[in-house]
C-alpha positions as CSV (number, residue, x, y, z in Angstrom):
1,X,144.4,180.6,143.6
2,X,141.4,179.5,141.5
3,X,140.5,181.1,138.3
4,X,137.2,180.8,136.2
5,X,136.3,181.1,133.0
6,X,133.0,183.4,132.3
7,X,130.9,180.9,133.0
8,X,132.0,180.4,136.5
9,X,133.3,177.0,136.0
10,X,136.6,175.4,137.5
11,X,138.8,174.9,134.6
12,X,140.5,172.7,137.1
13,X,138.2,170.3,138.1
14,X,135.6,170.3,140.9
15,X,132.5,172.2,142.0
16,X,133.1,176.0,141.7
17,X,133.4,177.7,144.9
18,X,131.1,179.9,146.1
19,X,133.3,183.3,145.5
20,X,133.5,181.7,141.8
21,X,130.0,182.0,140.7
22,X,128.0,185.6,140.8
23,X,124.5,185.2,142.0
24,X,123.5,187.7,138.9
25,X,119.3,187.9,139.0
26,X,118.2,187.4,135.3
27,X,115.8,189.7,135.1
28,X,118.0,193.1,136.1
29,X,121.5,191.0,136.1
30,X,122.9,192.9,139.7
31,X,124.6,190.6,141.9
32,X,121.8,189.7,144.9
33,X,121.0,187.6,148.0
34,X,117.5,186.5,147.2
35,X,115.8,185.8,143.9
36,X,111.5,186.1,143.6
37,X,109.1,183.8,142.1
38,X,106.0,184.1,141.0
39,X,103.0,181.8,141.3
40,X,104.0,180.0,138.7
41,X,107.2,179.3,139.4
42,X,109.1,181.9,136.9
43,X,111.4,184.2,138.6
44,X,109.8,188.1,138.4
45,X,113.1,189.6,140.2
46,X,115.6,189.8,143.2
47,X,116.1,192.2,146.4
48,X,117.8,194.1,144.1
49,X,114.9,195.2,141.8
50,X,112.2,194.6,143.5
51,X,110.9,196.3,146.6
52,X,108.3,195.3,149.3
53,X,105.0,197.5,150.4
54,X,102.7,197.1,152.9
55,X,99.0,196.4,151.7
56,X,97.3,199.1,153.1
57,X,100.1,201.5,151.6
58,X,99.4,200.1,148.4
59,X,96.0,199.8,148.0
60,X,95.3,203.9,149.3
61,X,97.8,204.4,145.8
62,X,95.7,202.7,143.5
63,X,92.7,204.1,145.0
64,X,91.3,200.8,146.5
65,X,90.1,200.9,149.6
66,X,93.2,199.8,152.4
67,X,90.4,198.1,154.8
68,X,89.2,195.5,152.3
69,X,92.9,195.2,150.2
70,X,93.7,192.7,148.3
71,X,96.6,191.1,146.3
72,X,96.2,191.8,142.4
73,X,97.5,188.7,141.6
74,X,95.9,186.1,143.5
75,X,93.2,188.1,145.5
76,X,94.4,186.7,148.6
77,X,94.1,188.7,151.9
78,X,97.6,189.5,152.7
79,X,100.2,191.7,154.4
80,X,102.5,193.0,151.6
81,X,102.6,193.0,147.8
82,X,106.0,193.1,146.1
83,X,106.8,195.8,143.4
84,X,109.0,195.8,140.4
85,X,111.2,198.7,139.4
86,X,107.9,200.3,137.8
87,X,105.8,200.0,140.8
88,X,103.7,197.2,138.7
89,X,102.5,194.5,141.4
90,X,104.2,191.5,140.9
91,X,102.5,189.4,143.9
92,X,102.3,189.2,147.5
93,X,103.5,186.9,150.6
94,X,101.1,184.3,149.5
95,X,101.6,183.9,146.5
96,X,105.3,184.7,145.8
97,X,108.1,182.5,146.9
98,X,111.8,183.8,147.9
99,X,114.9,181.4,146.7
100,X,118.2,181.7,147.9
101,X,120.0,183.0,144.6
102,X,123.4,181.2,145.2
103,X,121.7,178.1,145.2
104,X,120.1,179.1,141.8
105,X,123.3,179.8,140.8
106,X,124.9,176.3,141.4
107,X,122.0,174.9,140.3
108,X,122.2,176.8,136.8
109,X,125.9,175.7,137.0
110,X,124.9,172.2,137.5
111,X,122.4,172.2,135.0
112,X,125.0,173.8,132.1
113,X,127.5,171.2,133.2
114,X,125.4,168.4,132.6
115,X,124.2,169.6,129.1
116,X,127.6,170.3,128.5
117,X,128.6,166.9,129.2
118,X,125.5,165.5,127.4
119,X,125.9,167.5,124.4
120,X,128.7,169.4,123.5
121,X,131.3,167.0,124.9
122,X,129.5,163.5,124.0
123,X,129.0,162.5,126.9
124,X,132.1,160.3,127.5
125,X,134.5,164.1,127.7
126,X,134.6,163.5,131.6
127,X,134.9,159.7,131.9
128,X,130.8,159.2,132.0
């Protein structure tokens, strides 16, 4: 059996296994499948905490009108505009991306390992 530490990492050796790390989002910390960028490359959320409209929908609830809708963000034509746990718009299929959030999560691991080894451990801890 494999235990972790809080951090998710192997305390005996080797890349953590998938069951090891949680795929927490880090902006509403629930476990989750698929985390949400913005335009700029920040992540604005997860499946978890953020929820998917259609344009027309949205735009008849702000009062715009649904034939001429338009993303808030980028003011591209589009098909859906993704909503935060407020209902603010956060963007829409063109300009959002979706990541896998396991792979952020070994990438975050990765990351933390290597400053780990770089800094706190001086860089020779692991044989380097």
């Amino acid at each position: 059996m494999t235990t972790t530490n809080i951090l998710g990492h192997n305390p005996y050796g080797g890349m953590p296994m998938q069951a090891d790390l949680d795929a927490r989002c880090p902006v509403c910390h629930r476990l989750c499948d698929t985390l949400m960028y913005d335009q700029t490359g920040d992540i604005v959320g997860c499946d978890a905490c953020t929820r998917d409209v259609d344009i027309v929908d949205y735009a008849a609830n702000v009062g715009d009108d649904p034939e001429s809708a338009r993303c808030p963000i980028c003011g591209s034509l589009c098909d859906t505009i993704t909503l935060n746990g407020d209902g603010e718009a956060l963007g829409c299929d063109c300009c959002m991306s979706e990541r896998d959030a396991y792979d952020w999560a070994v990438d975050e691991h990765e990351a933390y390992m290597a400053w780990l080894r770089e800094t706190a451990m001086g860089g020779d801890y692991y044989g380097e």
